[in-house]
C-alpha positions as CSV (number, residue, x, y, z in Angstrom):
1,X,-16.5,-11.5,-2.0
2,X,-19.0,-8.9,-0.8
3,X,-17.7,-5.2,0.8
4,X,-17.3,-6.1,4.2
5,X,-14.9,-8.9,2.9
6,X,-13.0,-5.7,1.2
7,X,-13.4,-3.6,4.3
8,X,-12.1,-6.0,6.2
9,X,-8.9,-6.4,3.9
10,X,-7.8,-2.4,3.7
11,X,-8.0,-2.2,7.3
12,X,-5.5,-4.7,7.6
13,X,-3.9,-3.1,4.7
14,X,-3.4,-0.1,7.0
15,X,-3.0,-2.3,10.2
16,X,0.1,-4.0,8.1
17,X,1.4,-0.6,7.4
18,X,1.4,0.2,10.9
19,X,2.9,-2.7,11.7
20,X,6.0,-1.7,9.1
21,X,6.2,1.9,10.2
22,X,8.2,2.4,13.3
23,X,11.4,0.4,11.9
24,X,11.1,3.0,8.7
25,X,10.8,6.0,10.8
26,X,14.3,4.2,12.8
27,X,15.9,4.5,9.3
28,X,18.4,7.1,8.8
29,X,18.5,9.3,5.8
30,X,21.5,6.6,4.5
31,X,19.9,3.7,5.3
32,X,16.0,4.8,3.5
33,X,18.2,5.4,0.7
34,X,20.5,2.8,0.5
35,X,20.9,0.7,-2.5
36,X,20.3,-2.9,-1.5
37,X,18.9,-5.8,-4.5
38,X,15.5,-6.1,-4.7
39,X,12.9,-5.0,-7.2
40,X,13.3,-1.7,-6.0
41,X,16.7,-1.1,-5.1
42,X,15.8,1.0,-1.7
43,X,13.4,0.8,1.1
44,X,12.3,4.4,-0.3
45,X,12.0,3.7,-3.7
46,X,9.7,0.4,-2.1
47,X,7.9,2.6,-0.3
48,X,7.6,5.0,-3.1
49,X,6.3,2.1,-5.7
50,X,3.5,1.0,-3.0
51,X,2.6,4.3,-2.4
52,X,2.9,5.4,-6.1
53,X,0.2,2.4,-7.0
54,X,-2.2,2.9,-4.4
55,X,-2.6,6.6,-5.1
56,X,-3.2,5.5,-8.9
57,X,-5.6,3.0,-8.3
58,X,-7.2,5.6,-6.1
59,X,-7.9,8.2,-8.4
60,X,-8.8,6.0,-11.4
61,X,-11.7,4.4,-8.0
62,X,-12.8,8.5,-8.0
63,X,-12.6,8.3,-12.1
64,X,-9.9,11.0,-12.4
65,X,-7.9,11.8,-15.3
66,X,-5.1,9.5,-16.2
67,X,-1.4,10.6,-15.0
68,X,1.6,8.1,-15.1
69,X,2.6,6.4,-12.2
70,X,4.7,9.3,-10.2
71,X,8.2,8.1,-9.8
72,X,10.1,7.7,-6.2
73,X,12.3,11.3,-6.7
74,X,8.8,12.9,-6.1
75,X,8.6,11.3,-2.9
76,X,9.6,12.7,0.4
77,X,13.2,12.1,0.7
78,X,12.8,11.8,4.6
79,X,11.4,8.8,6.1
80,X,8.5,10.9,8.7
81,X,7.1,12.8,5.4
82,X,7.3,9.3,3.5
83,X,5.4,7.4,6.0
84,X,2.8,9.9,6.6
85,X,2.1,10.3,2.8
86,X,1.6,6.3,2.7
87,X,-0.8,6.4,5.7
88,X,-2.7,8.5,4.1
89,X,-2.6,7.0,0.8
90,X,-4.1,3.8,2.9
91,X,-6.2,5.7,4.9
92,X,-7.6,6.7,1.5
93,X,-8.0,3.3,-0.1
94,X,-9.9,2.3,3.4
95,X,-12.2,5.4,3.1
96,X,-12.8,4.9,-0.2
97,X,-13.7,0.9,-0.2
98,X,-15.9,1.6,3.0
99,X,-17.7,4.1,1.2
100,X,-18.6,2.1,-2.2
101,X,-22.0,1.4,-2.6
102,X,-21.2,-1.6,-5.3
103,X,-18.0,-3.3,-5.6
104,X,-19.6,-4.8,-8.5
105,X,-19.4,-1.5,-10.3
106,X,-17.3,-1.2,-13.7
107,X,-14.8,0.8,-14.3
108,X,-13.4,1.6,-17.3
109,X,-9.6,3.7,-17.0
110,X,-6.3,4.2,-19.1
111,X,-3.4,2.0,-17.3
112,X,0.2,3.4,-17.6
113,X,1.1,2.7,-20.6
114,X,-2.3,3.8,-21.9
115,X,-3.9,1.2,-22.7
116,X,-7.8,1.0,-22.0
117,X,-9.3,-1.4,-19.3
118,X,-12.4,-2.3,-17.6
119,X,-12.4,-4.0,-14.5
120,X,-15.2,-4.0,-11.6
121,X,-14.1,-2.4,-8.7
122,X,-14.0,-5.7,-6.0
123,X,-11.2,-7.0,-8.9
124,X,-8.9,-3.9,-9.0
125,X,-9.5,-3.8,-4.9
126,X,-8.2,-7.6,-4.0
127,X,-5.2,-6.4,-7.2
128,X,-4.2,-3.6,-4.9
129,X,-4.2,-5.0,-1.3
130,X,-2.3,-8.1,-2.9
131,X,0.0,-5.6,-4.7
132,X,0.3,-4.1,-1.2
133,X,1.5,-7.1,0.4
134,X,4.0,-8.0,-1.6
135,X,6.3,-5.4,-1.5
136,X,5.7,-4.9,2.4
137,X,6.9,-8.7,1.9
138,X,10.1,-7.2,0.0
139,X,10.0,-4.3,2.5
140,X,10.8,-6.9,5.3
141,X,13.5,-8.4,3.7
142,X,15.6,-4.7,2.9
143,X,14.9,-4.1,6.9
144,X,16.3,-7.1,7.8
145,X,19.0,-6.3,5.7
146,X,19.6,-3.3,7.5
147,X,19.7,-5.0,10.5
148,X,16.0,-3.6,11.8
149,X,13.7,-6.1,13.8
150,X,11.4,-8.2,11.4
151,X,7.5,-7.5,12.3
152,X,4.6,-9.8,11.4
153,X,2.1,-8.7,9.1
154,X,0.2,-12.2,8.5
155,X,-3.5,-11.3,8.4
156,X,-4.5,-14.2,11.3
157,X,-2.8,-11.8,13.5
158,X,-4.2,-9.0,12.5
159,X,-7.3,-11.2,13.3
160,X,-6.6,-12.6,16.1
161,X,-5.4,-9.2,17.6
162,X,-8.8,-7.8,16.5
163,X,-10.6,-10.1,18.2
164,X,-8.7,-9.9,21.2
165,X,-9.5,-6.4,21.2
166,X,-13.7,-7.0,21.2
167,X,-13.5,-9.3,23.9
């Protein structure tokens, strides 16, 4: 896996995003709070938990000090706010992969709990996009179970749309 193979995952990270976005910003107050059973008992508290992680990973990527992982209360309560906070979280994840000189670099950082870890950058990088797509996966599910119209996320249409698009 060299960078471009990374680039080329974070921006369909934030194309699968945008792909999820306008049946979250259809949500009512009600419904981005409603308690449904899932790992995370809301879309917002899903939402919360992606966003959450990536903004983690991110700062330990820029070698910040460690923080726990902020929890969902901290969040915008409103679905607009949310989304544009996770945008920008994966607007930031892009940024910051495109701009890496080595994703063969080390990085040494506190998780959570406080434990110490080292892990080279291209590790943590395919960790988060994967952690990413799983809960959009569970994110799918709670808007179908609110009734909302399913949207693919599959990366061969992100490629194929892509492609379509530099023809």
């Amino acid at each position: 896996m060299n960078s471009r193979d990374l680039i080329e995952l974070y921006e369909y990270n934030l194309w699968a995003t945008g792909r999820a976005v306008p049946a979250v910003l259809s949500l009512s107050t009600e419904e981005l709070h409603r308690r449904i059973v899932s790992s995370y008992p809301s879309v917002h508290q899903t939402i919360s938990h992606m966003v959450g992680a990536g903004e983690l990973w991110l700062q330990r990527w820029k070698r910040g000090e460690w923080r726990p992982l902020e929890q969902s209360q901290s969040f915008p309560q409103e679905a607009a706010p949310l989304v544009a906070r996770w945008r920008a979280c994966d607007e930031g994840l892009l940024e910051f992969v495109r701009s890496a000189s080595d994703v063969e670099e080390w990085y040494e950082f506190k998780n959570t709990l406080g434990h110490t870890y080292r892990h080279r950058l291209r590790e943590m990088a395919l960790h988060v996009t994967n952690h990413q797509s799983y809960h959009r996966g569970q994110l799918t599910t709670l808007l179908r179970q609110l009734g909302k119209q399913p949207f693919s996320q599959d990366m061969i249409a992100f490629i194929r749309e892509r492609e379509s698009e530099n023809r």
